[in-house]
N, C-alpha and C positions, 0 to 999 in steps of 0.2 A: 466427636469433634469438639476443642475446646474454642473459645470465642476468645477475640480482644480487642479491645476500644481499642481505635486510635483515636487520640486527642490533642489538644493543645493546636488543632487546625485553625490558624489564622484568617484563611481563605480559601472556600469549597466549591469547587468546579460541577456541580451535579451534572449538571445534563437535563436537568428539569425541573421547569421555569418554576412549577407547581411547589417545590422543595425550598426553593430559595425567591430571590429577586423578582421573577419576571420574565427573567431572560431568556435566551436560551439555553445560555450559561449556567442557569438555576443557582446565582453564587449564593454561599450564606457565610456569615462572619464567625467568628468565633466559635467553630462549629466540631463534632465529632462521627465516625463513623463504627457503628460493630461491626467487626468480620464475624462470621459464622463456617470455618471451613474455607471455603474456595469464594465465598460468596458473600454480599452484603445484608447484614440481618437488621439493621438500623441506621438510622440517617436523623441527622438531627444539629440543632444548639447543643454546645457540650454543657450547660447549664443541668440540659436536660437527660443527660445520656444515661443508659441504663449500665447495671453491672453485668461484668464479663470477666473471664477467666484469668486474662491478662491485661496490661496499661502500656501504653507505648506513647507517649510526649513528643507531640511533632516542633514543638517550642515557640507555635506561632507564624511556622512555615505554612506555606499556599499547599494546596493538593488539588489534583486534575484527573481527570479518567484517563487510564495509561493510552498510549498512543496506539493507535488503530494504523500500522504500514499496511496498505492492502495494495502492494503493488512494489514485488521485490522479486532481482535475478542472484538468487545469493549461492546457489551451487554452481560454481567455477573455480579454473585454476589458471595461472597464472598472470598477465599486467600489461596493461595496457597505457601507462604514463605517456609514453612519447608519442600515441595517437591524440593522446589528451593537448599536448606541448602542438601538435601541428595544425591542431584545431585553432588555440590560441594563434596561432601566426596566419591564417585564412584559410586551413583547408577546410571544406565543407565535410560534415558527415552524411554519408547515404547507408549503412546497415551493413558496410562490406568489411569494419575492422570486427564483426562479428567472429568471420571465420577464426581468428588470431585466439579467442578466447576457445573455440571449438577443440582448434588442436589439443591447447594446451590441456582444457579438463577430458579428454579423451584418455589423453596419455597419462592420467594422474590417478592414482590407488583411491581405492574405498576407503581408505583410513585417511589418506591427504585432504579426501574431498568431505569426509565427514568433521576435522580437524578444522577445516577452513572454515565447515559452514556453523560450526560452535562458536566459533570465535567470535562470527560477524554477527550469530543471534546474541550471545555476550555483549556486545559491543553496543546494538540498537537500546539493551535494556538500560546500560548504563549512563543513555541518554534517553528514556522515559518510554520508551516503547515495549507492548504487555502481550502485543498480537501481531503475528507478522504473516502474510502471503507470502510462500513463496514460489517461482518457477521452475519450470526445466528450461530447456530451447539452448544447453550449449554441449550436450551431446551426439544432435541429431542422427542416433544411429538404433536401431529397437532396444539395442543392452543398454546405448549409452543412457538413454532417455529414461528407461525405466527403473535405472540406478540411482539417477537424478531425483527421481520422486519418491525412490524409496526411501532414502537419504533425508530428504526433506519431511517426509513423515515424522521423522525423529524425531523432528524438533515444530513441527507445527498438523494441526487440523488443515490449515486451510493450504491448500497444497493444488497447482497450478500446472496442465499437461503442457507444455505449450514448443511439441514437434514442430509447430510452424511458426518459428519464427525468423527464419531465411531458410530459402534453397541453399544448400550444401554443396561444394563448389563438384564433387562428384557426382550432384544433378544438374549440372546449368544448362545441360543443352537435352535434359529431358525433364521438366516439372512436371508434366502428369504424372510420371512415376514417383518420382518423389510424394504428389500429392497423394497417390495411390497407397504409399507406404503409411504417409501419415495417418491415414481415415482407418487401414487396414492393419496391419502386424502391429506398427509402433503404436495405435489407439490398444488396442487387442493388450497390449505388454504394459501399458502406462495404467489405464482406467482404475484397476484396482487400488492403485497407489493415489488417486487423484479427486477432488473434488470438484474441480474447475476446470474445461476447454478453452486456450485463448489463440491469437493467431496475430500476428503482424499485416495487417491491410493497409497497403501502403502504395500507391500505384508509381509513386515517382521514385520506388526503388525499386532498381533490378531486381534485388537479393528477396523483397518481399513477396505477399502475395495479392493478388488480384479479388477482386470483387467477387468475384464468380469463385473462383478458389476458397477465398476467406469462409463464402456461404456452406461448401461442402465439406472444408473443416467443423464448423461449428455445427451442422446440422448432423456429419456421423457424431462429432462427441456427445451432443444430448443423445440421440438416440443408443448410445452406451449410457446413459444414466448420471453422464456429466453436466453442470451448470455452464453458461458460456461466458465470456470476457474477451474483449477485444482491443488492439493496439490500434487507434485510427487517427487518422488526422495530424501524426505526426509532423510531416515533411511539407502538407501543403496541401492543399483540398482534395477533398477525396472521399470514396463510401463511407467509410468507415462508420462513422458515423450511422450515418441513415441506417447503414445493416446491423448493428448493434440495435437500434431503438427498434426494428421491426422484427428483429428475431427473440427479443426481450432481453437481453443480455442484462446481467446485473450493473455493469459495469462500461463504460468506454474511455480507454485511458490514453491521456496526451489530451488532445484537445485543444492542441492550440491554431490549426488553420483550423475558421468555422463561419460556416454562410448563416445569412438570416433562416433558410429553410432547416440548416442541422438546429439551430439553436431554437427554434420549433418545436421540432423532433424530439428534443431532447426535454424539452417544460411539456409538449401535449403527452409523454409517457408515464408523466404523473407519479412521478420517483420510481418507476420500473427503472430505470435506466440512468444510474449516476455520472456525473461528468467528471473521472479523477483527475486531477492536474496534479502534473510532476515537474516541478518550478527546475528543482536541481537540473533538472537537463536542460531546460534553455540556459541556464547557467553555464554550462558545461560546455555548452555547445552553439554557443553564441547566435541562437536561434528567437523569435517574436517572442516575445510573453504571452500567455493563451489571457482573456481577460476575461477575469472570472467575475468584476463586479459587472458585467454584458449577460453572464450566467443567472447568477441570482436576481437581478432585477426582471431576466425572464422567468423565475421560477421552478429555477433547474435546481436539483437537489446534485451540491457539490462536495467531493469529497480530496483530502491531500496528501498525497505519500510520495517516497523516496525514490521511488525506480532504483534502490541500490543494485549496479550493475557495475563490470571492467570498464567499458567504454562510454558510456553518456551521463554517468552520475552515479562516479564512486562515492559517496555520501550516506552514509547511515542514521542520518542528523535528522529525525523530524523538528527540531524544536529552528534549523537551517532553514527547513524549508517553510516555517512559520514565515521568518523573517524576510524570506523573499516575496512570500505569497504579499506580506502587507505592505513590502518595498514597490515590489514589481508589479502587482496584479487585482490593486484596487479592493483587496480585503482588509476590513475592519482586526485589529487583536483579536476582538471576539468571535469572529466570522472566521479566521483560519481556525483556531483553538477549536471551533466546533465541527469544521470541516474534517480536520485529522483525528479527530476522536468519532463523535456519531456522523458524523458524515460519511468515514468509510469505514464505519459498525455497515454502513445502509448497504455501501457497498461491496461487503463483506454478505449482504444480508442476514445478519446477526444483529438481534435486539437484546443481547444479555452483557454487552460491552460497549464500549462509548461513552458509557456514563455510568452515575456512581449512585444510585436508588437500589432500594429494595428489593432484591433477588438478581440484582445482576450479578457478574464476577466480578470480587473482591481484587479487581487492578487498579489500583495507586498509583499515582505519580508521583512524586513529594518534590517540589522546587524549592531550593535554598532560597527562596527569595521572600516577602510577603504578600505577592500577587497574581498571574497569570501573567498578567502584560510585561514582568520582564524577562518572559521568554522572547519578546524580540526588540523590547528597551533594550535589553542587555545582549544582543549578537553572537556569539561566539564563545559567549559564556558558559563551560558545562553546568548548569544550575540543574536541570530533571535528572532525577533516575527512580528507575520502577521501585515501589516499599517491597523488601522482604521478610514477610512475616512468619515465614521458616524457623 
């Protein structure tokens, strides 16, 4: 493996306090990093930096640990624009323009759907994201599901089964069966492709699943040897929650209706259990803001990603949903920046990315800018994209 400085770092986002500033941030000024391979083999003042193979001059630009999306539907086909336009005009979403996206990636080739889902991981990296989740849930058929995740393997580790994420309008008037499929054949056909079990818990949609449901998903996917993840608390209070923090789920994503006892729940699990907020969709979906600075002043470890999906937040943009988080949701620059990076490393539970120290993976972000904070000074500005040290 050959090594190379990168240097000329204006501004370094470690991820730890101990490295830099203080912060959580760990920034240091005038700073440089060795790669070693895949990996970071020094961290430092470029005063002080050691030699390497190769030099690469960031000119004084900012760098940040690549974006951590740990919460993406990126295998689909086709479009859902004018569910997006009706939203806009006051129709409500409840989970049922799901079906729309089902058809469509049903009916589309291993090559279309593999083609789409390159595009969209291109697409996140060219705005600074190094690691992406991603799901199934718009197949729901055992082939289609398991194509879904095999497909996704291609392009990620962290790879997501998620059969339940509506009843299928060919189960509406029989859910046990359907629930029967999920735990049984479709677990059976997905698992090997899979790291993660998640489920849609949602009791104010029809199309979702139920409390008692949600638990018999999550409880066959571990015992298949899968982690769990759960959709709660989207639409409006509900288990979700609670059953995520007592099953241990790494994760529980949305989070924006939440009682004093989930917010509880979620600080007494002692970082078992991250609260991901996915801004893009109340955006989208003209829904409350979840409030996150309610989160962290409980001592909930939070984390922020995309939900890039057809229907609630076509958006591939983490550096977007920075800018909402600290618009919309009571977070500090530095409190998203560290959400979307080691926040959801945590809920990822991965300690080798999020941040930018010594033996993690060598993910770079480089911002044209010379700071962190014009990632949401600056709006809509493409300023990140991932370093290629290729």
């Amino acid at each position: 493996m050959s090594t190379t400085l990168v240097t000329g770092i204006g501004e370094l986002a470690t991820g730890d306090p101990a490295l830099g500033d203080g912060s959580a941030l760990g920034l240091l000024s005038d700073a440089a990093v060795v790669v070693d391979g895949d990996h970071v083999a020094w961290v430092g003042p470029a005063r002080q930096a050691p030699d390497a193979d190769h030099r690469r001059d960031l000119g004084g630009r900012a760098v940040v640990p690549g974006f951590v999306d740990s919460h993406s539907h990126l295998v689909f086909a086709g479009d859902r624009a004018a569910e997006f336009a009706a939203r806009m005009s006051g129709t409500p979403y409840d989970g049922g323009g799901i079906a729309t996206s089902v058809a469509a990636t049903r009916a589309a080739t291993d090559e279309e759907l593999r083609g789409l889902l390159a595009a969209r991981v291109a697409e996140m990296r060219a705005q600074g994201t190094t690691t992406v989740e991603v799901k199934s849930g718009y197949g729901l058929t055992v082939e289609d599901e398991a194509r879904a995740l095999r497909l996704a393997r291609e392009v990620t580790a962290e790879t997501t089964f998620l059969g339940a994420h509506v009843v299928p309008a060919e189960y509406a008037d029989r859910r046990e069966d359907y629930v029967a499929l999920v735990t049984g054949p479709m677990l059976q056909a997905c698992a090997p492709h899979a790291r993660w079990v998640d489920v849609f818990c949602e009791p104010h949609s029809t199309h979702a699943f139920t409390a008692d449901e949600a638990r018999e998903v999550l409880l066959a996917g571990r015992a298949a040897g899968l982690e769990l993840r759960v959709h709660g608390n989207q639409l409006g209070h509900g288990p979700g929650v609670q059953l995520a923090v007592e099953l241990g789920a790494a994760s529980v994503d949305h989070c924006t209706y939440l009682s004093d006892a989930d917010v509880d729940a979620l600080a007494g699990s002692a970082g078992t259990t991250v609260a991901t907020l996915l801004p893009g969709v109340e955006f989208s979906t003209r829904s409350p803001w979840p409030d996150a600075r309610r989160l962290l002043e409980a001592g909930v470890d939070v984390a922020l990603a995309t939900d890039c999906n057809p229907g609630t937040c076509y958006s591939s943009s983490v550096p977007f949903m920075l800018a909402l988080a600290v618009r919309e949701m009571g977070l500090t620059p530095a409190e998203a920046l560290h959400a979307a990076t080691a926040g959801s490393a945590r809920a990822l539970r991965r300690n080798d990315i999020g941040r930018l120290t010594v033996g993690s993976r060598a993910d770079l972000t480089v911002l044209h800018a010379p700071s962190y904070l014009h990632l949401v000074y600056r709006p809509g500005v493409p300023l990140a994209r991932a370093l290629d040290l290729g």
